[in-house]
N, C-alpha and C positions, 0 to 999 in steps of 0.2 A: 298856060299849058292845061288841059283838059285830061281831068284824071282816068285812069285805065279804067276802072268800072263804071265807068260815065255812061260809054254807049251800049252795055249789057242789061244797066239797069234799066236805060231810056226803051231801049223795045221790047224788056219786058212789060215795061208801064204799059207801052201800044200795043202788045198784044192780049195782057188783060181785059184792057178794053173793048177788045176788038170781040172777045169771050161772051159780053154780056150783052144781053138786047140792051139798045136804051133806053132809058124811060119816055113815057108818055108825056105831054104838055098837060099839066094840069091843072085845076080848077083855079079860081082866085082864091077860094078859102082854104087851099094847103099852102103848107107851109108850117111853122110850130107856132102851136099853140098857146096864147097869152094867160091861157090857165093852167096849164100844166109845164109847161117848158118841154112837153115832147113835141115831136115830128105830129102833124097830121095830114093824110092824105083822104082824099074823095075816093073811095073803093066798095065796089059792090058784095052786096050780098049776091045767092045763089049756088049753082052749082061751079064748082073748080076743077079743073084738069091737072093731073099733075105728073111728072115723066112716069116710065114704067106702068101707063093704064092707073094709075092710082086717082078714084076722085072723093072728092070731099063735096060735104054742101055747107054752106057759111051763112050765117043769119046776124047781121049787125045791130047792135041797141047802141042809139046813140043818146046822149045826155047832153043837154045846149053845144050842138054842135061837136062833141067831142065821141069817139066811138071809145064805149070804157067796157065793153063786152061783148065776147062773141060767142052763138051757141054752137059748134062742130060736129055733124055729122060727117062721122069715118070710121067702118068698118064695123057695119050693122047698130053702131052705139052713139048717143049723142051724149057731149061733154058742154059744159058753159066755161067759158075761159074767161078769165078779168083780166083786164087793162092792166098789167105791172110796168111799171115809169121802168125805163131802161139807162141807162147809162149813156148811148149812143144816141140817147130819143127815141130812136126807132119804133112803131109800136109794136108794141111784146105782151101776146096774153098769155097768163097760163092758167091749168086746172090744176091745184095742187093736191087733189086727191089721184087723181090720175099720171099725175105727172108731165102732162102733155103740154108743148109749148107752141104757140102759135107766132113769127114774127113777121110782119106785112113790111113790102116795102110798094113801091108806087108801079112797078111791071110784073112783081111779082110776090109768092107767098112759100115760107118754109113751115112743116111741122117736124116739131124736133121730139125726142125724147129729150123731159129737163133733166132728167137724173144721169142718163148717160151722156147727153149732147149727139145722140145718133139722131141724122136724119130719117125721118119716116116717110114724107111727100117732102121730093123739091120741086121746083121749075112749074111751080101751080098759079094757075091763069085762070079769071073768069071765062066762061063762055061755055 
């Protein structure tokens, strides 16, 4: 017998999905990383797009392979974020003087406020 919230839960699964662009095919060197135990992804520097007209420009310092810094220009001011190991992997930098958080995933990029958790640029895309 197939339990009653069985197929409530099942299309909400498919329509979350259906929500997100999918990620890219990527590189052979993502995947996590054998020195850190986070996530790494192949991701550009440059300028970013992000909904609501919001852009940022993102400048990558990588260290053997691993991106453990990024400089943020957003909104007339540039910030340096460090590499913070994340819990989920994911990589997660933040500025702890500003509070600014930056977390990458492989289609896309979030900047959060760390102190409140409010988003400040979502749905941010190179190009």
């Amino acid at each position: 017998m197939i339990h009653p919230a069985l197929p409530a839960l099942a299309t909400a699964f498919l329509l979350s999905a259906c929500a997100t662009q999918a990620p890219p095919i990527v590189g052979a060197g993502d995947g996590i990383s054998s020195q850190t135990g986070q996530f790494e992804f192949t991701l550009s520097s440059g300028n970013y797009r992000c909904e609501q007209g919001v852009r940022l420009g993102m400048q990558r310092e990588m260290r053997d392979r691993v991106n453990h810094r990024i400089q943020l220009a957003w909104n007339g001011n540039t910030y340096q974020l460090e590499r913070d190991p994340s819990y989920s992997g994911l990589p997660r930098f933040e500025d702890h003087v500003s509070g600014l958080v930056w977390i990458d995933l492989p289609w896309k990029g979030l900047l959060l406020d760390g102190r409140t958790q409010t988003p400040l640029a979502n749905e941010c895309r190179a190009g």
